[in-house]
BADO-964317 format. One record per residue (C-alpha): residue in three letters; x, y, z. Coordinates in steps of 0.25 Angstrom, whole numbers, plus 5000, padded with zeros to 4 digits. Example, Ala and Ser with C-alpha at 12.3 -4.5 7.8 and 13.67 -1.06 7.14 Angstrom:
<atoms>
ALA504949825031;SER505549965029;
</atoms>
This chain:
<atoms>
UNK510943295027;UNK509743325036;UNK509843455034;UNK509943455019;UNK508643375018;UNK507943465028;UNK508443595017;UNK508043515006;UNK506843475008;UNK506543605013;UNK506843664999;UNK506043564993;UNK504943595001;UNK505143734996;UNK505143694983;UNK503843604983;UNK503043684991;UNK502543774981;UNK501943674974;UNK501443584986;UNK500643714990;UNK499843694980;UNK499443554982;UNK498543494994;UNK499143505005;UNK498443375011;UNK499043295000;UNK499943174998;UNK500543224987;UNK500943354994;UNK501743265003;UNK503343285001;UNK504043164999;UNK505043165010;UNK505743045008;UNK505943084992;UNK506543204995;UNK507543145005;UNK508043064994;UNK507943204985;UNK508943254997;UNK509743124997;UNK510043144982;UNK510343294985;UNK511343264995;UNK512143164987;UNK512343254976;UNK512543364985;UNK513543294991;UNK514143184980;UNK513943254967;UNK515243254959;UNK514943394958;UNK514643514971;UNK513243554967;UNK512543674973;UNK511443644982;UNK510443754974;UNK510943684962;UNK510743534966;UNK509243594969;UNK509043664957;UNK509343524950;UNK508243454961;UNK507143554957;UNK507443554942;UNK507543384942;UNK506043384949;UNK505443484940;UNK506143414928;UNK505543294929;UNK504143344930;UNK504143384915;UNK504643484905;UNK504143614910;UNK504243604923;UNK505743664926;UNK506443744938;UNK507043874935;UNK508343924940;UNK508444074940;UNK508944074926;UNK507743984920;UNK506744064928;UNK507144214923;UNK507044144911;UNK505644114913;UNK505144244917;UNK505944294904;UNK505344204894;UNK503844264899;UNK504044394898;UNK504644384882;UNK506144404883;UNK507144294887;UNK508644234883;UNK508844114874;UNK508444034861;UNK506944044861;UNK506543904864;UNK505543854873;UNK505943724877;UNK505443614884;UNK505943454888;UNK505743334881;UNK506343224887;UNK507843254890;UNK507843364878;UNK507343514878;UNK506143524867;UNK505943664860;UNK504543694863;UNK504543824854;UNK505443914849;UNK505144064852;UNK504844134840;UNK505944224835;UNK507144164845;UNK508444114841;UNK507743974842;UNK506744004834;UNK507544054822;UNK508443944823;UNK507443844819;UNK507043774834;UNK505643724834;UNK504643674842;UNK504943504846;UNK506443524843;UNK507143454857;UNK508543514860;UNK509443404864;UNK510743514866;UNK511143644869;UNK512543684862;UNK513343554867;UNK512443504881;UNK511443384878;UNK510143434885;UNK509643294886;UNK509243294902;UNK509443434904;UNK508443514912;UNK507643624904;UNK508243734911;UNK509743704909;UNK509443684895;UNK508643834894;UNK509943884900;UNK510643834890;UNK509943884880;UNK509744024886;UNK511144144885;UNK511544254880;UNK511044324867;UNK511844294857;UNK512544134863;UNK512244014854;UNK511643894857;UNK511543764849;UNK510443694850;UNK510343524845;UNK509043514840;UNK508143374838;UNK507043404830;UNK505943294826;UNK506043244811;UNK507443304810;UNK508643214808;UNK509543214821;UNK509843354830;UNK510343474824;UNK510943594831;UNK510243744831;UNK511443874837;UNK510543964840;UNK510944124847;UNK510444154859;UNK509644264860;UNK508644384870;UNK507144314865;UNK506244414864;UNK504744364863;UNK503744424855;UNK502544344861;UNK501644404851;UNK501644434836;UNK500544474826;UNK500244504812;UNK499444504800;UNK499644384790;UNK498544414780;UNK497744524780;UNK496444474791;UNK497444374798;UNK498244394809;UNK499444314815;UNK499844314829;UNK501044254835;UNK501244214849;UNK502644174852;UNK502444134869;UNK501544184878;UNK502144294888;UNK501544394897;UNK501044514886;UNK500644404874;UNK499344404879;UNK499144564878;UNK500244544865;UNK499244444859;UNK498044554859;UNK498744664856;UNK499244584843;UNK497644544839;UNK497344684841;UNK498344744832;UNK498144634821;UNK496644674821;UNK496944814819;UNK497344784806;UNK496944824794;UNK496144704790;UNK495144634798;UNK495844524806;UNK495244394802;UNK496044294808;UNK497144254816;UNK498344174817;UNK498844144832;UNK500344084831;UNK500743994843;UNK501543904835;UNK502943884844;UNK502443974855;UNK502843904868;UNK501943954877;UNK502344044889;UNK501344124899;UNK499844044902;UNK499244174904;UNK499744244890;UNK499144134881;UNK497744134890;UNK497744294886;UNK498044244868;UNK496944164871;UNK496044254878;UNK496244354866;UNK495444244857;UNK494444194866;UNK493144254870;UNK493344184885;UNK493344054888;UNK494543944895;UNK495943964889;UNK496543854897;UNK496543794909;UNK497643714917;UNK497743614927;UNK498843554938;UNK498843504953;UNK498743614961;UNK497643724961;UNK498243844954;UNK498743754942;UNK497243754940;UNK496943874931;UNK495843924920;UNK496244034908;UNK495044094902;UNK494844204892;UNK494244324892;UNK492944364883;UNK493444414870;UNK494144374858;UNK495044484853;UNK494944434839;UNK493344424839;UNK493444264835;UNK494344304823;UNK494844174818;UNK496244124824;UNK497143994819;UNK498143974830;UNK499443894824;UNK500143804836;UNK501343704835;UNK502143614843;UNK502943744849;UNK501543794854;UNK501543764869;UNK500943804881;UNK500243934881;UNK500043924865;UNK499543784867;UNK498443864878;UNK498243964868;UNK497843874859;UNK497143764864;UNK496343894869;UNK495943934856;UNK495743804851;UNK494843744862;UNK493843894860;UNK493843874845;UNK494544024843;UNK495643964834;UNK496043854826;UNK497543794829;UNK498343764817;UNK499743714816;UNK500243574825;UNK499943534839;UNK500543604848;UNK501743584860;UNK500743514872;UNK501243614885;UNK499943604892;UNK500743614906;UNK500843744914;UNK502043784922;UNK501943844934;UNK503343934937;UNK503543924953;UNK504644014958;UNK505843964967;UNK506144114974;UNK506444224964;UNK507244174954;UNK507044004952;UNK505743934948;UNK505143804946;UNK504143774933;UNK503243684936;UNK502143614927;UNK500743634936;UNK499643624927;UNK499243564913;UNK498543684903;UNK497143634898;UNK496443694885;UNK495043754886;UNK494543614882;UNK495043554892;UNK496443504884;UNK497643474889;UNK498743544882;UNK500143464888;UNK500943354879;UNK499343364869;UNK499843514865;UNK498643584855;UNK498243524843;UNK497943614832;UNK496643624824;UNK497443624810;UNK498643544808;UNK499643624799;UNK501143574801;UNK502243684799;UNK502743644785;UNK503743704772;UNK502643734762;UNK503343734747;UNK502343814737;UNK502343724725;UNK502643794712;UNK501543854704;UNK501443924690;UNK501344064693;UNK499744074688;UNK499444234681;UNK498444314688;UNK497844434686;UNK498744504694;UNK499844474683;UNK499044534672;UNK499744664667;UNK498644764669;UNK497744684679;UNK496744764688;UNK497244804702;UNK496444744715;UNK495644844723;UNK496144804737;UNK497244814745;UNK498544694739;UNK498744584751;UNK500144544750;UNK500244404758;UNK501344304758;UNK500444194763;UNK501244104752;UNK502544134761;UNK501844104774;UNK501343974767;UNK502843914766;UNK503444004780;UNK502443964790;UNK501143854783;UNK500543864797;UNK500243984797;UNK499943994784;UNK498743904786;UNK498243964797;UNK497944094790;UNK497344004777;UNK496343954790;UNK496144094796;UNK495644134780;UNK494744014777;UNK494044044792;UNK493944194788;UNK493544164774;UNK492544044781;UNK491944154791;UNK491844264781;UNK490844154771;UNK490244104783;UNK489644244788;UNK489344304774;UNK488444144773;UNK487844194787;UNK487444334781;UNK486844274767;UNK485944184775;
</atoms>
């Protein structure tokens, strides 16, 4: 029994002392509780040796680490070797699974967003739904991780997801197929001639450079760009530095965000850079409850400069920063360190972003209308002298009413600036 305390608390020194580095040495707090971890070693020992089951030693530790970090809060997690490969997959846009990210609420895992274009979000899984079991296991107290694993496998595999989602009567079930995601971080487009979309679905290492090279091209076009639409509706965040750079693009310097934890290098400062790749082009930014993280930075950024106006619903509040601390090469610890902090000073964690428009995601039904005779209907009419402008804002209208408003709102400030100069020049 000595001997297994002395190895224990050896390995726990290991394991704290990373994060006890940090801290003032002088300190109380950076004291180990002695007499705590005699009992952690007590506890150990009886299960070690009582358990109706043989348990592995690296097991039974694994299960130690993962029940502190556990009860710290839900982002803070330990990764075995499968979880962490998983990690360093996600970031660099090409992973296994559903194409969820998922978080914890209480006992249950909450979908924080679905991945655009994923087997989850084809079949329907959105943002707030709570996931109460995989196939025919309750996850109600199971740890994140486990739950991920269950949910990861081969391309191809079913999984059956029962759902409980607000204003829906009772849980339902969702079989969804397995497959390779593949992220497209970045999408761009015209909408209307002038007026240009740009869809970030997560933040990885190239969105940044993505994020430029999509605002170059779409001013390349044929007409002046006089607007643009920024979509972070469901993007779950992902790399700090990546939405620092989206940011930087549409700010002429000034802070993006700032964060703030216990010890020194949680203490950090984003700024931009001079220049504004757009030249104060007007931007409407569309969030959602699925926007979290470094979408909610993004945002907040612009919002707190006055570069953009945020319209949609307030968004997911994951104003925490995670610090990934490795374990050798192939394990890991996530630990929360630091609370992220807009430009004016606001706190982004459980307040999330509120936008500056509320428009909630609706089915818009067109009334029927007697079909009125214009002069294009008239046999012989005169032809027009410009170019035709086929649009099917009608169709967006009913598809997606969010962002349907947001390019009405990008045309009336375009229409507002264009009167506004032409005053300036009769005076």
């Amino acid at each position: 029994m000595k001997l297994l305390t002395k190895s224990l608390l050896t390995t726990l020194l290991l394991l704290v002392w990373p994060v006890i580095s940090y801290a003032n040495e002088e300190s109380e707090n950076a004291r180990l509780p002695l007499e705590e971890l005699r009992y952690f070693t007590q506890v150990f020992d009886q299960i070690r040796q009582a358990y109706v089951e043989e348990i592995d030693d690296q097991a039974l530790l694994e299960m130690a680490i993962s029940g502190l970090l556990n009860g710290l809060d839900p982002h803070s997690l330990y990764m075995d070797e499968a979880a962490f490969a998983e990690l360093q997959e996600s970031t660099s846009g090409e992973f296994g699974g559903l194409g969820i990210e998922v978080g914890m609420e209480g006992s249950f895992i909450k979908v924080i967003s679905p991945i655009d274009d994923t087997p989850a979000y084809r079949a329907g899984i959105q943002a707030g739904d709570l996931i109460i079991k995989l196939d025919d296991q309750l996850v109600q107290g199971m740890p994140l991780t486990e739950a991920i694993e269950l949910m990861r496998g081969p391309k191809g595999s079913k999984v059956t997801l029962t759902i409980v989602r607000q204003n829906t009567d009772g849980p339902f079930e969702v079989e969804i197929t397995r497959d390779i995601i593949q992220v497209m971080s970045v999408r761009h487009r015209i909408l209307e001639p002038g007026f240009g979309y740009v869809r970030i679905a997560q933040f990885q290492e190239n969105t940044g450079a993505d994020f430029r090279e999509a605002l170059s091209d779409l001013q390349k076009q044929k007409d002046d760009l006089k607007g643009l639409v920024l979509d972070l509706r469901n993007n779950p965040g992902g790399l700090l530095n990546s939405s620092v750079d989206v940011a930087d693009a549409l700010l002429d310097g000034g802070l993006v965000v700032y964060t703030e934890g216990r010890i020194p290098s949680s203490k950090e400062q984003f700024y931009a850079t001079a220049g504004d790749a757009l030249n104060g082009i007007p931007v409407v930014v569309l969030i959602n409850e699925g926007s979290a993280s470094a979408a909610e930075i993004v945002a907040g950024a612009l919002q707190d400069h006055r570069r953009a106006v945020l319209l949609g619903t307030s968004s997911f509040g994951k104003g925490s920063v995670q610090t990934v601390i490795p374990l050798g090469t192939k394990r890991a610890i996530k630990l929360t360190t630091a609370r992220y902090y807009t430009p004016n000073k606001r706190s982004i964690q459980a307040e999330g972003i509120r936008p500056d428009i509320t428009v909630r995601p609706a089915e818009i039904h067109l009334l029927e209308t007697q079909k009125q005779i214009k002069e294009a209907n008239l046999a012989g009419h005169l032809s027009s002298d410009s170019d035709p402008q086929i649009t099917d804002k009608e169709d967006l209208l009913q598809a997606d009413n969010q962002l349907y408003e947001a390019i009405n709102l990008l045309q009336g400030l375009n229409i507002f600036s264009r009167n506004t100069s032409r005053g300036d020049k009769d005076q």
